[in-house]
C-alpha positions in Angstrom: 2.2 24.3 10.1 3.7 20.9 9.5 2.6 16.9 10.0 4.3 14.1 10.7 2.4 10.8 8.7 4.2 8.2 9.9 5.5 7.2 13.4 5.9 3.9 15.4 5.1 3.1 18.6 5.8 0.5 21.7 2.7 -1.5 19.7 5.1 -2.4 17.2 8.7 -1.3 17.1 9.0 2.4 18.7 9.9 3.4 22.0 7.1 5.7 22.7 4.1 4.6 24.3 1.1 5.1 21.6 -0.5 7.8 24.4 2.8 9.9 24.5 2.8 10.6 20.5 0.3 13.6 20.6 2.3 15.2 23.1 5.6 14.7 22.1 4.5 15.9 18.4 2.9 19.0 19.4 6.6 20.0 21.0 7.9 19.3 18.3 5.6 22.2 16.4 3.2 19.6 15.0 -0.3 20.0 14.1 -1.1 16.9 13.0 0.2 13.3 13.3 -0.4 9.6 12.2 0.5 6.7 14.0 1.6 3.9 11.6 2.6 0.7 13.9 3.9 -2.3 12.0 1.1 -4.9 11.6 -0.8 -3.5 14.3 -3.3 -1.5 15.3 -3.2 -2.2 18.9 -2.1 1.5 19.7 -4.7 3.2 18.3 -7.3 3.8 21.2 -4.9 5.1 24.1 -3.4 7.1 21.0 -6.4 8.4 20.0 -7.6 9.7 23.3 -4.4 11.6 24.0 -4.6 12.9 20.8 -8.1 14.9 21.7 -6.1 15.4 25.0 -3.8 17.0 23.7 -5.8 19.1 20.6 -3.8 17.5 17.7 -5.2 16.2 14.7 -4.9 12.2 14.8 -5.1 9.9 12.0 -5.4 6.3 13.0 -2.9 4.1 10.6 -1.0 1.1 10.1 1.7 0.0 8.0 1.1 -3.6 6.6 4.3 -5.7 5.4 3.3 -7.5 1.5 5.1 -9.6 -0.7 7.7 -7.7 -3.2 7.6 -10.6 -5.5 4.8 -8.8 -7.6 7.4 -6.7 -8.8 9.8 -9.4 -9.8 7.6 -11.5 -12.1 4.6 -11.7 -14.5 3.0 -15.2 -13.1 -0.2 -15.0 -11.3 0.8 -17.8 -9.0 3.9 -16.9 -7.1 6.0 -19.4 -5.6 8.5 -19.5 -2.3 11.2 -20.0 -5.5 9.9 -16.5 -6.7 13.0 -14.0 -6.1 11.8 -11.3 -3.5 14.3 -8.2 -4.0 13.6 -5.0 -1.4 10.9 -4.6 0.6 7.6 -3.6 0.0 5.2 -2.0 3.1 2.1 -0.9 2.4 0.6 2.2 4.9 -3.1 2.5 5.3 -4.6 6.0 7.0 -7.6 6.9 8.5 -8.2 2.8 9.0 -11.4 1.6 11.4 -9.2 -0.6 13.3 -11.9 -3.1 14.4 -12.3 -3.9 10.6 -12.6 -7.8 10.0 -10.6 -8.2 7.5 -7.8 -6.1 9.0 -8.1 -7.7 11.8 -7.7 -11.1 9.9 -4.5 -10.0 8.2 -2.5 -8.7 11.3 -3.5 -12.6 12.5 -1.6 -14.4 9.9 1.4 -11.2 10.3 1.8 -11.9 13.9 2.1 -15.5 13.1 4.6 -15.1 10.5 6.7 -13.1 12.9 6.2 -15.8 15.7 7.5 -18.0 13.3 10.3 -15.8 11.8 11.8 -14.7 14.8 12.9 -18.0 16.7 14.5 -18.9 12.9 16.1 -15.8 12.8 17.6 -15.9 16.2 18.5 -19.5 15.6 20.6 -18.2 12.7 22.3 -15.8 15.1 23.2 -18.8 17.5 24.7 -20.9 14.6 27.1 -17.7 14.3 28.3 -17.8 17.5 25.7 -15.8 19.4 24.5 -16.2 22.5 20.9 -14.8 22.2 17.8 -16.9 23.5 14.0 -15.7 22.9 13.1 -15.2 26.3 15.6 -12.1 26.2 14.3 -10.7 23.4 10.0 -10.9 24.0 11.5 -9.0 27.3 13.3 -6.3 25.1 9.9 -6.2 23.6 8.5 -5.0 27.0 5.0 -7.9 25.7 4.4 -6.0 22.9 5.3 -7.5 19.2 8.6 -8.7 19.0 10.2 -7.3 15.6 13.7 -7.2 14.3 15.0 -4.4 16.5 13.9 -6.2 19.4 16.3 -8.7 18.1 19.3 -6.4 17.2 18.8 -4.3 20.7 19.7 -7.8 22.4 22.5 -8.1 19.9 23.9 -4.6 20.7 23.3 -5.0 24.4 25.5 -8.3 24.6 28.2 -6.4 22.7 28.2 -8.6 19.3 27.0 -5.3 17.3 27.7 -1.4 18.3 24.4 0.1 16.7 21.1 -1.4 16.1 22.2 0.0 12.3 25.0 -2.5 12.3 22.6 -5.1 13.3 20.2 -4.9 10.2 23.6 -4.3 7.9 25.4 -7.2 9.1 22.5 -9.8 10.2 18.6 -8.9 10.5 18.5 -6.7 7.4 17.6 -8.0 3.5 21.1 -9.2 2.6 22.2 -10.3 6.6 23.6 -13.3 7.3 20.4 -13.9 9.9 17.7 -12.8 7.9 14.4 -14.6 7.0 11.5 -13.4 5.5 8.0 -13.2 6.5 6.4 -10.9 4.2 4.2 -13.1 2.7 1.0 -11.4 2.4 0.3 -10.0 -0.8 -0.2 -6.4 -2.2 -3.8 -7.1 -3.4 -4.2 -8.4 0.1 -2.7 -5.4 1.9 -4.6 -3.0 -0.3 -8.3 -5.0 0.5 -7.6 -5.1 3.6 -7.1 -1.6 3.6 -9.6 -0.3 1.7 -12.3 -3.1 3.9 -11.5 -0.7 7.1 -12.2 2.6 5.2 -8.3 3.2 4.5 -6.5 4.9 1.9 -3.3 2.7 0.6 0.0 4.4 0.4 3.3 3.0 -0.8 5.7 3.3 1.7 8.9 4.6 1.7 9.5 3.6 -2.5 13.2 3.2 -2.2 13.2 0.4 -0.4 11.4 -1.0 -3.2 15.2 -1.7 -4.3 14.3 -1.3 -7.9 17.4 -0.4 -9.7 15.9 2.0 -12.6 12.9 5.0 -13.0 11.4 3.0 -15.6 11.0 -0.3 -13.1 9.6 1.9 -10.2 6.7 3.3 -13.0 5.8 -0.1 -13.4 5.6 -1.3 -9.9 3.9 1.6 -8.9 1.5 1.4 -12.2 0.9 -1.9 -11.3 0.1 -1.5 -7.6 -2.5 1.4 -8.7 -4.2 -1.3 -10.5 -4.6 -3.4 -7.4 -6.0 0.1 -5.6 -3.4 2.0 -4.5 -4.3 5.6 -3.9 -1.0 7.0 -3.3 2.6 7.6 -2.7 5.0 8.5 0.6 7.1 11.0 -1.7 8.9 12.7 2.0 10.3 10.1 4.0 13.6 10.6 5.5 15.3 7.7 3.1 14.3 10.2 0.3 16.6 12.8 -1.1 15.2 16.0 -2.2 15.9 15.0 -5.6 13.9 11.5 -4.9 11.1 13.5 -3.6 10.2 15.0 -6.5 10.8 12.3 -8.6 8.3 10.4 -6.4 5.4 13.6 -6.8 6.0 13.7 -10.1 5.4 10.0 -10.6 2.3 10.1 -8.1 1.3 13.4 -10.3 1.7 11.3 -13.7 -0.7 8.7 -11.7 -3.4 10.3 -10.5 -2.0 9.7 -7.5 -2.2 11.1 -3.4 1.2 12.0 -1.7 1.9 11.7 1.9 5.0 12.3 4.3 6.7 11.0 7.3 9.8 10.8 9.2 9.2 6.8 10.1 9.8 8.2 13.9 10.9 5.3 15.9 12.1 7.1 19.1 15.0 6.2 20.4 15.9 3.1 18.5 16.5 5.6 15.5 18.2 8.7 15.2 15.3 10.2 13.4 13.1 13.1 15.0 9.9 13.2 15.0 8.5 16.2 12.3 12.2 16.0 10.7 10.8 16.1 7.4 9.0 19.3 7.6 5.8 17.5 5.6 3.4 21.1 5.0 -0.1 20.5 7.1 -1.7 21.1 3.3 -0.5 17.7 3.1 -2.5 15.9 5.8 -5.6 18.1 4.9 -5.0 16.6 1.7 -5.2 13.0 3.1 -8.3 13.9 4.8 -10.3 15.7 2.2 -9.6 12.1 -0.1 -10.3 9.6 2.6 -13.9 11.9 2.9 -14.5 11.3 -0.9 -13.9 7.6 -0.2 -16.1 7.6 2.0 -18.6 9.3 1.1 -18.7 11.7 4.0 
């Protein structure tokens, strides 16, 4: 029996509809599944209810976007000069979704997007593309315009050949198009979290883009102290060799571990249930979030 802990949706940046998830992961051999939408929680109900549909374990999640800069400096007060390096998301399971504070943060998110976005695709125009908003909130079919949206414009015009080559050359980290939005901070992420009856799990650790063991100890170390309660060890950026570098590390801790093939649909290449995460795993989850809890 397996689980798949973190998937996207048309919410966010997928191109599944939030009810078709249960269905499409008990094909795929699944017994239980979370859905993780960037920023968003506004697939949770209809996924939810197809979940009991369908007789598949559910676990309502997000997966909040925070502020690296934490990593990259020992000042209490960070700055805009502060260097941000990698990217840091923080994933939150089991999550009441009508929390107030959640429901706070993914306000100021979706604002930071609205006002990333337009800059972004501004940056594209003063390299020679032709790409206006409009085109893109339509690629995002009303839901929340990310950077695929942007790059499956880019592809569809013919100025990129892969929504890969997009992030690489423009939208990613190091592109020529990219601005950041990732503003809110760990401590944040983690409250806010925690506020909705959520565990906190670092996401996918090597996009961190800490170059050394020692610096990822530290990062992690330090998150714990703002609440963390665990660590994404299988994720399908991760090596086998990663992965147990990452459970030994969340072992040394005290530390949960989760899994997840970061399932976008079609916009990725990546199948749902790919990384073969043991259902032990999710009961795992579950059993903590119930000591949290107190149920």
């Amino acid at each position: 029996m397996y689980c798949d802990l973190h998937a996207h949706s048309t919410a966010s940046d997928g191109t599944d509809a939030p009810a078709d998830l249960p269905r499409l992961a008990k094909q795929a051999g699944l017994s239980a599944i979370a859905l993780t939408d960037h920023d968003t929680t506004a697939g949770l109900p209809e996924f939810l209810d197809a979940a009991k549909r369908a007789r598949i374990k559910a676990v309502p999640g997000i997966e909040l976007s925070a502020d690296p800069a934490i990593f990259h400096t020992t000042a209490d007060d960070l700055t805009e000069q502060t260097p941000r390096i990698g990217t840091l998301h923080i994933l939150g399971y089991f999550i009441q979704p009508d929390a107030p504070y959640l429901i706070e943060v993914q306000a100021r998110l979706l604002q930071a997007r609205e006002q990333r976005n337009p800059q972004m695709i501004e940056r594209l125009n003063q390299l020679g593309m032709d790409i206006q908003y409009d085109e893109v909130t339509r690629a995002a079919g009303g839901n929340i315009v990310g950077r695929p949206h942007i790059g499956q414009v880019m592809m569809e015009k013919g100025y990129v050949k892969s929504i890969h080559e997009a992030f690489s050359r423009y939208l990613g980290g190091q592109g020529e198009a990219y601005v950041r939005k990732d503003r809110l901070s760990a401590e944040e992420a983690i409250t806010a979290i925690h506020e909705a009856n959520g565990l906190a799990v670092l996401a996918h650790p090597t996009q961190l883009g800490l170059s050394s063991p020692s610096q990822l100890e530290h990062a992690v170390a330090r998150l714990k102290t703002l609440g963390l309660d665990g660590i994404e060890t299988r994720h399908s950026d991760h090596t086998p060799r990663d992965t147990e570098r990452f459970t030994r590390l969340a072992n040394k801790l005290g530390l949960i571990t989760t899994g997840g093939s970061d399932y976008h649909g079609s916009r990725k290449t990546l199948e749902l249930g790919s990384q073969k995460v043991p259902f032990d795993v999710y009961e795992n989850l579950r059993n903590a979030h119930h000591q949290r809890v107190g149920a």
